[in-house]
FINU-386159 format. One record per atom (N, C-alpha, C, O, CB): residue in one letter; x, y, z. Coordinates in steps of 0.02 Angstrom, whole numbers, padded with zeros to 5 digits, always signed. Glycine has a CB too. Example, Ala and Ser with C-alpha at 12.3 -4.5 7.8 and 13.67 -1.06 7.14 Angstrom:
% residues 2
A+00660-00284+00390A+00615-00225+00390A+00660-00165+00390A+00712-00166+00423A+00565-00224+00452S+00642-00112+00354S+00684-00053+00357S+00645+00002+00394S+00670+00057+00402S+00704-00030+00286
END
This chain:
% residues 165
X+00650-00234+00347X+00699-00189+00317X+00669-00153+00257X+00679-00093+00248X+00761-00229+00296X+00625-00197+00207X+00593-00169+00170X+00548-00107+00169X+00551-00060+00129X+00573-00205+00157X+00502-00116+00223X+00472-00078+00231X+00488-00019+00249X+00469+00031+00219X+00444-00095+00254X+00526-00019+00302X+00582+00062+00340X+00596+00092+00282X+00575+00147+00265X+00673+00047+00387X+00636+00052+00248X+00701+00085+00194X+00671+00124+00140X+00698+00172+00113X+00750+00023+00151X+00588+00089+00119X+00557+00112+00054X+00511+00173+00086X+00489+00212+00043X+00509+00047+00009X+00495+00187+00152X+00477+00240+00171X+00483+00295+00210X+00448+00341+00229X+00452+00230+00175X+00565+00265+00220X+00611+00324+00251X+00656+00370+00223X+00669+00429+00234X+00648+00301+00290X+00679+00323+00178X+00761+00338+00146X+00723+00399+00076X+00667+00386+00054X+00816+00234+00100X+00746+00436+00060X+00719+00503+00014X+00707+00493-00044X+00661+00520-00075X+00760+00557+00007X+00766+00438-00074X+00767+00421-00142X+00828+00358-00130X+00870+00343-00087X+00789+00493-00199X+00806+00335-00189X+00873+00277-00215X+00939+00297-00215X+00986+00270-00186X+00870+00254-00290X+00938+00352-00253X+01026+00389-00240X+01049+00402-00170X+01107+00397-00150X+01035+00471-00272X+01001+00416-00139X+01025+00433-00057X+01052+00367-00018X+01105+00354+00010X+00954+00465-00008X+00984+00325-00030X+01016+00266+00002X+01084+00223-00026X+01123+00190+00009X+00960+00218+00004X+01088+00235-00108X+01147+00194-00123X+01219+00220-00112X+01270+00186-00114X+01144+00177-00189X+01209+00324-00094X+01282+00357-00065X+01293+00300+00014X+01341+00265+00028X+01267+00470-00037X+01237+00309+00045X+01253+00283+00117X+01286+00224+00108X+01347+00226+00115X+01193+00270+00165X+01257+00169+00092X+01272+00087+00082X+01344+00078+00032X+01380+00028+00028X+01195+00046+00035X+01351+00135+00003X+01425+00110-00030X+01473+00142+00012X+01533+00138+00000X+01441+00133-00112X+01449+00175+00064X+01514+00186+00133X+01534+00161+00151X+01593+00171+00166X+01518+00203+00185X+01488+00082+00174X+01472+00005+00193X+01542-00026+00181X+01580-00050+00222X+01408-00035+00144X+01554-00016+00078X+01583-00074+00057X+01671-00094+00088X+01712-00139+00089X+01578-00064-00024X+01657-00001+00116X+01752-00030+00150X+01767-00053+00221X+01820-00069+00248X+01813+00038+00151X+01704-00050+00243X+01710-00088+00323X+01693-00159+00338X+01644-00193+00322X+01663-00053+00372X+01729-00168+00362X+01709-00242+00395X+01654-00254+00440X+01655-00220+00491X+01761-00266+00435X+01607-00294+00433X+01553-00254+00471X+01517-00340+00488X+01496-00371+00439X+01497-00181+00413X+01514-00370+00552X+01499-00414+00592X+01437-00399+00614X+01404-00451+00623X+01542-00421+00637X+01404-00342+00628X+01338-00364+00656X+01297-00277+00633X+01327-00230+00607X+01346-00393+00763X+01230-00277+00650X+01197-00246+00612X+01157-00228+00670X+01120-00274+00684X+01172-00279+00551X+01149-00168+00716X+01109-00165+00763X+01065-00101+00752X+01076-00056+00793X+01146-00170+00826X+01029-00090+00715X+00954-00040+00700X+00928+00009+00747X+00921-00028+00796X+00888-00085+00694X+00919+00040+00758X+00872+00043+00788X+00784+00055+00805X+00748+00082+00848X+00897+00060+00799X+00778+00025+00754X+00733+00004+00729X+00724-00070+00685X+00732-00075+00624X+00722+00052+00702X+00705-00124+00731X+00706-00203+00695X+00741-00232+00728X+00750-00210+00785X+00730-00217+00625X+00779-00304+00703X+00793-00360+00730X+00870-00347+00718X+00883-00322+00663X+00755-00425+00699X+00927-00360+00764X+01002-00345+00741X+01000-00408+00688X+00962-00455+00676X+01072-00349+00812X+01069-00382+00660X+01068-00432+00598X+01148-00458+00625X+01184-00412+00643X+01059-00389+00501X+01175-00523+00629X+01238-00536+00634X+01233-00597+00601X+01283-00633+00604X+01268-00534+00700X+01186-00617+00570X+01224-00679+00505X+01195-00638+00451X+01148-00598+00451X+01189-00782+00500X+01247-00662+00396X+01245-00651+00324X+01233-00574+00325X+01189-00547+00291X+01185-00696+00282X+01282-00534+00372X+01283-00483+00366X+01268-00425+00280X+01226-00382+00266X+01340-00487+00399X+01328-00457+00239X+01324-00424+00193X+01289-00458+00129X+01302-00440+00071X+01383-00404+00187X+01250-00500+00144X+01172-00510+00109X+01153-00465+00122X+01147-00422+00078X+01120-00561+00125X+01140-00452+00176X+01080-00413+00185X+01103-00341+00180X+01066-00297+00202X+01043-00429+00255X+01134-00334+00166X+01207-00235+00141X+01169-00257+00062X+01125-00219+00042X+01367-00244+00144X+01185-00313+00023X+01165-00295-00038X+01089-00294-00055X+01068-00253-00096X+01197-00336-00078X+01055-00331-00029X+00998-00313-00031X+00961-00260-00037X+00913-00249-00075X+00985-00329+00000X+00996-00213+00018X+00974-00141+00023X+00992-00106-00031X+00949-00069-00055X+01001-00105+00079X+01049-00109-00059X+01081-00083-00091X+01042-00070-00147X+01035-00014-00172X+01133-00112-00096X+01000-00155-00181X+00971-00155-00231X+00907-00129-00235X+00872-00127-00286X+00974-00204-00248X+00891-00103-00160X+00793-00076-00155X+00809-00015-00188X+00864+00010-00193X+00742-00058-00061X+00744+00010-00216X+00686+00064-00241X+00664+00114-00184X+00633+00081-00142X+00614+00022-00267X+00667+00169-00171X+00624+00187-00104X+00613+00275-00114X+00631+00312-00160X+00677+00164-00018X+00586+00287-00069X+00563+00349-00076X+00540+00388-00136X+00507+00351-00172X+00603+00378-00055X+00544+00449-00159X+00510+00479-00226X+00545+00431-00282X+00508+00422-00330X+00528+00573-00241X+00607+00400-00288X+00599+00354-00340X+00551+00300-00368X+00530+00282-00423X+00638+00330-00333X+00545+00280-00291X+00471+00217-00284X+00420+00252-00327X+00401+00237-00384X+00429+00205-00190X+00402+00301-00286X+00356+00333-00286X+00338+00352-00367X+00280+00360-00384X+00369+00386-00238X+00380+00355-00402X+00382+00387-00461X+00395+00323-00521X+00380+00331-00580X+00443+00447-00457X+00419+00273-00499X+00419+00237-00542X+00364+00203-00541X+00353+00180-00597X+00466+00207-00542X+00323+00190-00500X+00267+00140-00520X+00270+00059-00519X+00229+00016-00534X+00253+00156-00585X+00353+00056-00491X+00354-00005-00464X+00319-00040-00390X+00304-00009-00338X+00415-00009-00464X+00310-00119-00405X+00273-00133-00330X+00310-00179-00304X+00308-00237-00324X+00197-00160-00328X+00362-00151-00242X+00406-00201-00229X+00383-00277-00222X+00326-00288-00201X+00436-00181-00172X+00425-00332-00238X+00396-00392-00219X+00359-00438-00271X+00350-00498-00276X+00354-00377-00170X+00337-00367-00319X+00291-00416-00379X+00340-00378-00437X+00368-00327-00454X+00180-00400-00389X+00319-00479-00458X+00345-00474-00513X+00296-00445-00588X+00239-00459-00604X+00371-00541-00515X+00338-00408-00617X+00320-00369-00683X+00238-00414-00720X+00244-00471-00743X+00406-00378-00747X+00187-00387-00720X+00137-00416-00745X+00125-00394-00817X+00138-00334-00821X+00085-00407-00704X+00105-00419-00874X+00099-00381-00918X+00048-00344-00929X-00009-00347-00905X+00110-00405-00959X+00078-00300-00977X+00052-00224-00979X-00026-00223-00983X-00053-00176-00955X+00084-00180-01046X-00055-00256-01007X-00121-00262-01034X-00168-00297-00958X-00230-00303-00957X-00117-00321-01115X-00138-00310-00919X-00184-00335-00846X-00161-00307-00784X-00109-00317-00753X-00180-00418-00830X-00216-00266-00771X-00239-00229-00714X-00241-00256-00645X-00275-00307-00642X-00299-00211-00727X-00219-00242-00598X-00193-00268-00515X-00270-00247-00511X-00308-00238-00559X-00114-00217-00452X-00282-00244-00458X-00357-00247-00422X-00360-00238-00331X-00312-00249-00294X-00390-00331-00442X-00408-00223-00316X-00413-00178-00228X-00367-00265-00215X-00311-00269-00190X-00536-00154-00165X-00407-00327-00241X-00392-00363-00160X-00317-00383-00183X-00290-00429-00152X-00454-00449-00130X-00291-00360-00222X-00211-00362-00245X-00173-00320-00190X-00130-00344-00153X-00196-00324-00328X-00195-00247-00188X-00192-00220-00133X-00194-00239-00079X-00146-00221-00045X-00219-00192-00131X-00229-00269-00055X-00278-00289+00019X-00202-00347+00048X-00174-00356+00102X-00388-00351-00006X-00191-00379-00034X-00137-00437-00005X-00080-00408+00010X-00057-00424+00065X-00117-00495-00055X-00044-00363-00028X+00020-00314-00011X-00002-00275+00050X+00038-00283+00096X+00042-00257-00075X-00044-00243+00061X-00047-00221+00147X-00067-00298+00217X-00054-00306+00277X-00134-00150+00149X-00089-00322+00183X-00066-00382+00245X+00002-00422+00241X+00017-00462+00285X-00121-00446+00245X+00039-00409+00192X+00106-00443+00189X+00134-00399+00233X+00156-00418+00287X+00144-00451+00119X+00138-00336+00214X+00178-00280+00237X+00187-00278+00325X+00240-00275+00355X+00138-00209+00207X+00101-00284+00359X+00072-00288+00420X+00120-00339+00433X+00177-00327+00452X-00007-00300+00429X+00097-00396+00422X+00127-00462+00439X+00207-00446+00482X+00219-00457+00542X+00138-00508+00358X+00244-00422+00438X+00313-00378+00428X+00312-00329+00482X+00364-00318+00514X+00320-00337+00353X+00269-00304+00493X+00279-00239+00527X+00244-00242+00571X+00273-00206+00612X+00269-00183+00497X+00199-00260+00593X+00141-00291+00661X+00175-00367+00706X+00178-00379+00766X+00046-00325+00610X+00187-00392+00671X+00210-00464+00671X+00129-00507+00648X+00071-00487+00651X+00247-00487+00763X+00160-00574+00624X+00100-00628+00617X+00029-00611+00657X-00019-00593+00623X+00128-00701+00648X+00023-00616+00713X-00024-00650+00768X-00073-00548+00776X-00134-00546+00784X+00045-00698+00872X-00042-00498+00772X-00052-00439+00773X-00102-00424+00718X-00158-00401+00727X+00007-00408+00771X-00072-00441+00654X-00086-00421+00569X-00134-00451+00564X-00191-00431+00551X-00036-00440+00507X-00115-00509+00575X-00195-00557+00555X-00254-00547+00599X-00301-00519+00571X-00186-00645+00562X-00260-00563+00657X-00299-00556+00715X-00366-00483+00694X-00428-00478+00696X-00234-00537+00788X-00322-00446+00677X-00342-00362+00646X-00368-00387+00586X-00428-00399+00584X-00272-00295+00629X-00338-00395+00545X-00354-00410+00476X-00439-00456+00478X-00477-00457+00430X-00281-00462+00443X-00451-00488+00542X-00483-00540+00547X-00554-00509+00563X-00607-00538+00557X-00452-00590+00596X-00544-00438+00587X-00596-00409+00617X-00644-00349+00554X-00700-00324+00561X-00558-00370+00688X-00604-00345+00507X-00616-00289+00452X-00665-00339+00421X-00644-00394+00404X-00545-00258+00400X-00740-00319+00410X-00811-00315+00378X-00788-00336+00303X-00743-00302+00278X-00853-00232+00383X-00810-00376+00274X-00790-00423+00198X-00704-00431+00204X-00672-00443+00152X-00815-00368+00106X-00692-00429+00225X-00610-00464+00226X-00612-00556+00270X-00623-00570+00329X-00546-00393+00290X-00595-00602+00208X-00573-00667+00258X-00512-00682+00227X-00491-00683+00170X-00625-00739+00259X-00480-00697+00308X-00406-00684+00304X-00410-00789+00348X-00447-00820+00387X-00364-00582+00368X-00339-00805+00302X-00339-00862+00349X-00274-00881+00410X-00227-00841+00408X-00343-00920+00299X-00268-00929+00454X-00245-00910+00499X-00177-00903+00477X-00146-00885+00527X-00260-00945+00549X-00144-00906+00435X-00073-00899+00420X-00063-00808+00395X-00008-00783+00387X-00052-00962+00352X-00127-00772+00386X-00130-00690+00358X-00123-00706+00281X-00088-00670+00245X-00056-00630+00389X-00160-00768+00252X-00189-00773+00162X-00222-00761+00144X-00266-00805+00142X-00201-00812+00126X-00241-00694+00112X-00299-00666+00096X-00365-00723+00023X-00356-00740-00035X-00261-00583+00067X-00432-00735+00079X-00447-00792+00040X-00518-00774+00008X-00542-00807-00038X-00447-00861+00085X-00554-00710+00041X-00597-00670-00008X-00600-00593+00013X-00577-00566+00063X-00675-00702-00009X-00630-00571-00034X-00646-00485-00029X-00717-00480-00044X-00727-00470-00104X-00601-00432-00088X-00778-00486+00000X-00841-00476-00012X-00848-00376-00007X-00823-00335+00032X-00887-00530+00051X-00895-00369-00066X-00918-00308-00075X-00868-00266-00104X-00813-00290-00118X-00942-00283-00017X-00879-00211-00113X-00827-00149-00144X-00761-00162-00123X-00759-00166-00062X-00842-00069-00118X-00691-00174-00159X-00624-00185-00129X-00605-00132-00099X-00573-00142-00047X-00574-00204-00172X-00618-00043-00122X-00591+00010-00121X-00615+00004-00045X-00576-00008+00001X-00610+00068-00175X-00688+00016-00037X-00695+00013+00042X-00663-00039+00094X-00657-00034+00155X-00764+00004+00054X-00642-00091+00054X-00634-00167+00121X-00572-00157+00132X-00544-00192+00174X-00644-00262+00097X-00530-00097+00090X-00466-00084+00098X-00468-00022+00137X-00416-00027+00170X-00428-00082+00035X-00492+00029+00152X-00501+00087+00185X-00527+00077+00239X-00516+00120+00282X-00532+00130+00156X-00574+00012+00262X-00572-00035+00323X-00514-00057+00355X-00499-00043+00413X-00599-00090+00310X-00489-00084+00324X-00429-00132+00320X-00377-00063+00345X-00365-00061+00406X-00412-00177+00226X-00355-00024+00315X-00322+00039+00330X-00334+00074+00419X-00299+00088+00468X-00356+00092+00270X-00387+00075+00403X-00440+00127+00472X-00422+00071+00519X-00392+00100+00564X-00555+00143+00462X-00422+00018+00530X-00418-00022+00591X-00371-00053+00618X-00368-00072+00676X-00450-00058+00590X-00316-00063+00556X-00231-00049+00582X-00222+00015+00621X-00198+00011+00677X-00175-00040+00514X-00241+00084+00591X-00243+00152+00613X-00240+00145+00691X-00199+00151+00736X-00310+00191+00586X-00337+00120+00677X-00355+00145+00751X-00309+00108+00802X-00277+00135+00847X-00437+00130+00771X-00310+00020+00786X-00276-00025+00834X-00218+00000+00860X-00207-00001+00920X-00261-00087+00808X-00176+00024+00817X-00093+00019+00829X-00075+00084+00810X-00016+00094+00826X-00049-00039+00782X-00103+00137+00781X-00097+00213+00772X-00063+00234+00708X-00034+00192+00675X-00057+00244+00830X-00065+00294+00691X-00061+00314+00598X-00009+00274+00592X-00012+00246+00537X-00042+00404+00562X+00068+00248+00643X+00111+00237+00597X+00095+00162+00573X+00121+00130+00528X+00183+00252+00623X+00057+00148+00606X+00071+00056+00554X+00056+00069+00488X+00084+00039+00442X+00008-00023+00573X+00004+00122+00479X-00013+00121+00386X+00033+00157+00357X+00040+00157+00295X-00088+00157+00356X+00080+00201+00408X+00104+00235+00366X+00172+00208+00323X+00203+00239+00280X+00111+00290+00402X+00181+00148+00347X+00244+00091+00297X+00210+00057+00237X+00238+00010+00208X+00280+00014+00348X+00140+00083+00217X+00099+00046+00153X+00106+00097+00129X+00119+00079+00072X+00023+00015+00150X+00109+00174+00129X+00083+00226+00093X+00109+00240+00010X+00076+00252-00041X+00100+00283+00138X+00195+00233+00024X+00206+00227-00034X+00215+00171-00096X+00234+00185-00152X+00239+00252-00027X+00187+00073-00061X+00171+00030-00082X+00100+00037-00125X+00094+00013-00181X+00177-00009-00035X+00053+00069-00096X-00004+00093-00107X-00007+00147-00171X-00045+00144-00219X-00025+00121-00043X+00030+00181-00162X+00029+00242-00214X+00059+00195-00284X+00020+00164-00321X+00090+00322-00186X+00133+00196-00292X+00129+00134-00324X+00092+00104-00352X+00079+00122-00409X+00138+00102-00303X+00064+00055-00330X+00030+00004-00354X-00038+00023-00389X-00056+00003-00445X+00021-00040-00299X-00069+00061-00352X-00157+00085-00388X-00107+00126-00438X-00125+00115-00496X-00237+00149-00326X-00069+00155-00436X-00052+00207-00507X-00045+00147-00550X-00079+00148-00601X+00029+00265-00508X-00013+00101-00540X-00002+00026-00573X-00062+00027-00616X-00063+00036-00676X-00001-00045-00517X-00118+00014-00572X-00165-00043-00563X-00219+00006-00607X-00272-00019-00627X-00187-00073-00471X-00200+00084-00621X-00263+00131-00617X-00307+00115-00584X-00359+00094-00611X-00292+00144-00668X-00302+00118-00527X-00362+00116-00467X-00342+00173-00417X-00284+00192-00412X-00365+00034-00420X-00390+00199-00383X-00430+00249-00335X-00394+00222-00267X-00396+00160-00267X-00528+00241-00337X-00356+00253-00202X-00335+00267-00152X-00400+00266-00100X-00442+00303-00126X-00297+00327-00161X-00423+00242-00044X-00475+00254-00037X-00450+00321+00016X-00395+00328+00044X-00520+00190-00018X-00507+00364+00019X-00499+00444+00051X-00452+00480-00011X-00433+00535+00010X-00450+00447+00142X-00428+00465-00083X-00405+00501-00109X-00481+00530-00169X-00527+00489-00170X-00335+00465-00132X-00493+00595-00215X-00508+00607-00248X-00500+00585-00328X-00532+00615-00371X-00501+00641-00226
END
């Protein structure tokens, strides 16, 4: 859900007009089309949404969903990265998909659960690996649910995009 919502939906205001349409219906089951139907704890998962970040808001705030606030003075790093795009995969590939891939990318060791456990050589490249071979495997859209996790976060982190200038 995370992932869709933070790189579909336009902005935060957009998604929170939709979801407060929500609050006057009675609403038993949750069928997507895109993902898993939802029919328990329906409206958990209504507020949840409610409370995400997504689109040019994301984008602009410099938040990294999922992590918590680090202080100001310490810098995220590529294989910080490397771990938020295999969470994401995980999510969006499933387990056995994400990892398997993950397993094949040159200085990346991933363990069998998808725990990122080293980053040998340059991170910027082992992540633009890591990128390129989700790509190729499964096609632009699997990376394209990291893009604005990614932007985010290196703006975070002041770190370099790899293929960005």
């Amino acid at each position: 859900m995370r992932g869709f919502h933070e790189d579909y939906m336009a902005s935060t205001p957009h998604l929170q007009a939709a979801m407060s349409k929500l609050d006057s219906l009675s609403i038993g089951r949750i069928a997507p089309q895109h993902g898993s139907i939802i029919d328990k704890n329906v409206s958990r998962h209504i507020e949840f949404i409610k409370q995400m970040k997504c689109g040019l808001t994301l984008m602009e705030s410099g938040s990294v969903p999922g992590k918590k606030e680090a202080p100001k003075t310490q810098k995220g790093s590529y294989r910080d990265l490397i771990a938020m795009v295999l969470e994401r995969e995980k999510g969006v590939l499933g387990m056995e998909k994400a990892i398997a891939t993950a397993k094949e990318v040159k200085g990346l060791e991933v363990d069998d659960l998808g725990n990122l456990l080293s980053v040998r050589g340059d991170g910027k490249e082992v992540l633009g690996l890591l990128l390129s071979r989700y790509s190729e495997q499964f096609g632009t859209w699997a990376v394209l649910n990291c893009r604005l996790m990614l932007i985010s976060a290196a703006k975070e982190y002041g770190l370099e995009l790899p293929g960005s200038k």
